[in-house]
N, C-alpha and C positions, 0 to 999 in steps of 0.2 A: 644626688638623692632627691627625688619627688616628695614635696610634704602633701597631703593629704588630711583633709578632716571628714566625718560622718555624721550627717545631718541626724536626725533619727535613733540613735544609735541604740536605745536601749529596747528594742524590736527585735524579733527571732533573725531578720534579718540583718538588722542590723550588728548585733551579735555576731553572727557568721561574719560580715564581712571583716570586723575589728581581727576577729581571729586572723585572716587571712591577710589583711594587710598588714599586720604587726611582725608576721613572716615573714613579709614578700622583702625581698634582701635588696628593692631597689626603693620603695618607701617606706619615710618618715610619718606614721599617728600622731599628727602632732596635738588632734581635740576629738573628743566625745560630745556631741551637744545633744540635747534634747528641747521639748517645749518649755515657754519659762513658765509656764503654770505647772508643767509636768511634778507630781511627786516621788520621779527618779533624782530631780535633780538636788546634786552634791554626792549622790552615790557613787560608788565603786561600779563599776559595768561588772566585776567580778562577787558583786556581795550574792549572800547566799541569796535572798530574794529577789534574784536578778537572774543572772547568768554563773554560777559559781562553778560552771567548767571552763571557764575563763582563769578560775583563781592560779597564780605562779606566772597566768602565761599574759594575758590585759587586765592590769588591774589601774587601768587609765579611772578616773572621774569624770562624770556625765554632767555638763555646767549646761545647766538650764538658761536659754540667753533667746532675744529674738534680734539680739545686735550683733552682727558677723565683722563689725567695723577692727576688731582688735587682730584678726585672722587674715582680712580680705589681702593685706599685699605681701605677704607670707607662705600664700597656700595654691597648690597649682592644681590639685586633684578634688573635686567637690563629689562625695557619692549622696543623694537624697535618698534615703529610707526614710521614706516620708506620705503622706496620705494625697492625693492628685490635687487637691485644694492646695497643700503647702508648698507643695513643690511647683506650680503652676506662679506663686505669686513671687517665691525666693531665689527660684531657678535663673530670672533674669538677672538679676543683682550680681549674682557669680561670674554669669557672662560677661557682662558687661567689664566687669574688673579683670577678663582674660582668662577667667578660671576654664579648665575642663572639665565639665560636671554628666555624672552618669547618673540618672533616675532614674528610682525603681519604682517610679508610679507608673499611672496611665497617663501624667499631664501632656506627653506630646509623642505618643506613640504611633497618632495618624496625624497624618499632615492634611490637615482637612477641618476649620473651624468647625462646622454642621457636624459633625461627629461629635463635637463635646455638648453641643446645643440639645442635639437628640438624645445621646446616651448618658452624658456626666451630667446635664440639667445646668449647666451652666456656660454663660459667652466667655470663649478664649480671649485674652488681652491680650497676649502674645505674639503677633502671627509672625513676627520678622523671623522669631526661633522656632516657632512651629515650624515653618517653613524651610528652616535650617537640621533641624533633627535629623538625626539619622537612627533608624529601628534597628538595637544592637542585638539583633538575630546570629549570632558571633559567627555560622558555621558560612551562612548566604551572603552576610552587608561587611566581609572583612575590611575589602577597601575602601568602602565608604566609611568603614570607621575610623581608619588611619586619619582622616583629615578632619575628623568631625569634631567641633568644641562640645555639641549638646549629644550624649547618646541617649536613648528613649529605651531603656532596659524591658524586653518583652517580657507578659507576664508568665504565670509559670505555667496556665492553663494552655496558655498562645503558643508556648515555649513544645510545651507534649503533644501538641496539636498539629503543629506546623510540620517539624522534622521530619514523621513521617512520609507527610503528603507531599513538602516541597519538587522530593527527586522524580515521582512519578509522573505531578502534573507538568513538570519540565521536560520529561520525555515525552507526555502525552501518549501513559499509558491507562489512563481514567477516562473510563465514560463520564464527561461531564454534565449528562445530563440529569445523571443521577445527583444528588448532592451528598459527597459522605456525610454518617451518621456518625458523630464524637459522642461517646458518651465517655466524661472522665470522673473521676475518683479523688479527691483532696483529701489530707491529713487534716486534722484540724489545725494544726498549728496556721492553713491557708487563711484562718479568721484574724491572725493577729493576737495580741499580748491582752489587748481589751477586753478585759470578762463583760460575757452576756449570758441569758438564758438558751440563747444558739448556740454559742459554744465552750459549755462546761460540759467538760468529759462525760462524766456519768449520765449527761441527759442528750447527750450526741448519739441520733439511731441512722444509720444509712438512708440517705433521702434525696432526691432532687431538690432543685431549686434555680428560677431566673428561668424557666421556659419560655424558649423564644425572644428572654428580651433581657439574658445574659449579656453586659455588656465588650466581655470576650468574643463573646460570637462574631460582632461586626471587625473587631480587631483582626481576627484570623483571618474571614472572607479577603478584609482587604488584602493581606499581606499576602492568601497566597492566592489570589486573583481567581476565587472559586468560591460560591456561595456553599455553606455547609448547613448541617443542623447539630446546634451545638448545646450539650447537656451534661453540665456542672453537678456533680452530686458531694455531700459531707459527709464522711466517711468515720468509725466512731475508732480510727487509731491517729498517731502524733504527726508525722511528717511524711510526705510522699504523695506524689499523682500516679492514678494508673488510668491513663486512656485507651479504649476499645474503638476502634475506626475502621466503619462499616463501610464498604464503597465497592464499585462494578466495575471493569477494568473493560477494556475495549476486546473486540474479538477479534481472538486469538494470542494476546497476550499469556504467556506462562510463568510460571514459579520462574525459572530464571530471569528471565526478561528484571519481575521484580528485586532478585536479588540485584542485577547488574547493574541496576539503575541506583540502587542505593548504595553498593559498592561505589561507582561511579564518583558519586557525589562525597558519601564520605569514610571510605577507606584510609584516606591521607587528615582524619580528621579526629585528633587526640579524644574527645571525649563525647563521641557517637560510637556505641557498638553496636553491631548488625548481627543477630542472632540468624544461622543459617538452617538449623535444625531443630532448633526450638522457638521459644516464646519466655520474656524474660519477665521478674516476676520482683514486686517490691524492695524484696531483703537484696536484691540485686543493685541497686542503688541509693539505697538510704544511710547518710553522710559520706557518699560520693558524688564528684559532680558530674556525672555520666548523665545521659539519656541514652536508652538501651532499646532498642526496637525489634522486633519483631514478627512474622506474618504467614499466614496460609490462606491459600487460594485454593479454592474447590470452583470447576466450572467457572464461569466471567466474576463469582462473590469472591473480596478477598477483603479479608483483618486483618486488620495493622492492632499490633500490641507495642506500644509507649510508655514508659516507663522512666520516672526521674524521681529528683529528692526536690519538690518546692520551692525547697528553701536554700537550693545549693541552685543546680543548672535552673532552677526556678524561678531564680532571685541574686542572691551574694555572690554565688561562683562566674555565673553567665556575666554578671557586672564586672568582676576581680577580670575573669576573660577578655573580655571588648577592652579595659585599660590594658590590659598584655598587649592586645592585638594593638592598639590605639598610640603607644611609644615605641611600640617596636623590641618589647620581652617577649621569652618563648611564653607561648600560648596557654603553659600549665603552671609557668612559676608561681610559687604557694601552695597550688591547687593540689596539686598529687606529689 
């Protein structure tokens, strides 16, 4: 039995993952922590002002602590649900002590100092694990996950963004000189637990936001080796991405070509489904950890429809995934 603890835990995400590891029949929750200033801490992860669909199933306690010393030679699985600041400075600490730790921030999702310089505003200290990271894209970096201590859990925008496009641009059925057009879709829960006047429900109206200097955008280019244009919007319901991805395909390329190329890739792949006839649509995966894809091609234009839950293949599932893929459990244990 693998112990396990959750950085962050009192977080949408972090929520989901508790649930999911507290199932998972081959790890032990052995802690819930939070920040020590946090005003979760002592709480129930299951109290009502918290997570109370939890309650019967983790009603673990959320110990507010910035000292891991009581845990560190006890615990072999580290998940960070945590903000790229926290996880960037506590992330080495785990490693160092042997742990395997999955972030779900951005702290080292490009292996590229200048990337955090220009886009998170601040110098990496890291670089030996920067360098080491592997980007837990579960369905493309499997084998590099099996051997990886640090995985760099994608985010959920990267996550709706990527799957589509990977299969094509690896057939090289994309005009690349076109750059696809992302335009995606967030639930608001994509803001986090933290009230603002951005993201209180009744004042959340559909909107963009981060034109041109989203810092997912540079995440995706890099990962799938194709400059996009990439456009984040807040959407005024709870959970789910739906990305629209505009792009020209090479001439002569057809409808099938694209179905086979995503067959190809993930047919053999538990939680990708490839809509053949349709186009899949939110209530299709919200609290499942699918991305559900699909697309129509008129003349060389063709839409990709993307489609996930956030905060599952977004966030908590896609991380519970990469540790399946990462010991060597099947790839859904928990999950489904």
């Amino acid at each position: 039995m693998l112990k396990a603890i959750i950085v962050g835990a009192s977080g949408y995400a972090g929520a989901k993952l508790a649930y999911y590891l507290h199932k998972h029949p081959h790890i032990e929750l052995i802690a819930l922590t939070v920040s020590e200033n946090s005003q979760d801490g002592g709480k129930l992860i299951s109290d009502y002002d918290l997570h109370p669909q939890l309650k019967g199933v983790v009603d673990l306690p959320l110990i507010a602590t910035a000292d891991y010393s009581a845990y560190i030679n006890d615990v072999d699985i580290v998940f960070l649900a945590t903000e790229h600041a926290v996880s960037h400075n506590i992330a080495p600490y785990f490693l160092e002590y042997g742990c395997t730790v999955f972030d779900l921030s951005g702290a080292f999702r490009v292996n590229s100092a200048t990337f955090y310089t220009d886009y998170y505003g601040f110098t990496h200290q890291h670089p030996k694990w920067l360098g080491k990271a592997v980007y837990g894209l579960a369905e493309w970096n499997g084998e590099q996950i099996k051997s990886a201590q640090l995985i760099a859990v994608p985010g959920c925008y990267p996550t709706a963004s990527q799957l589509p496009l990977k299969p094509l641009i690896k057939e090289e059925l994309l005009d690349s000189s076109q750059w696809p057009v992302i335009n995606a879709i967030s639930g608001v829960s994509g803001a986090g637990r933290k009230p603002s006047h951005n993201n209180i429900f009744c004042e959340v109206s559909l909107h963009a936001y981060g034109l041109f200097t989203h810092r997912h955008q540079p995440e995706i280019a890099t990962h799938l080796g194709q400059e996009v244009i990439f456009t984040p919007h807040l959407g005024s319901f709870k959970q789910g991405i739906h990305a629209t991805i505009t792009c020209r395909v090479k001439e002569g390329v057809t409808s099938q070509d694209i179905l086979t190329a995503l067959n190809k890739y993930y047919q053999n792949k538990p939680l990708i489904r490839v809509y053949q006839k349709d186009w899949p649509a939110l209530k299709s995966v919200i609290g499942l950890p699918y991305c559900d894809i699909g697309f129509v091609l008129k003349d060389r234009h063709l839409i990709l429809i993307s489609v996930e839950d956030n905060l599952l293949k977004g966030a908590a599932a896609q991380a519970v995934q990469c540790m399946n893929i990462r010991y060597g459990f099947d790839e859904t244990t928990s999950l489904l």
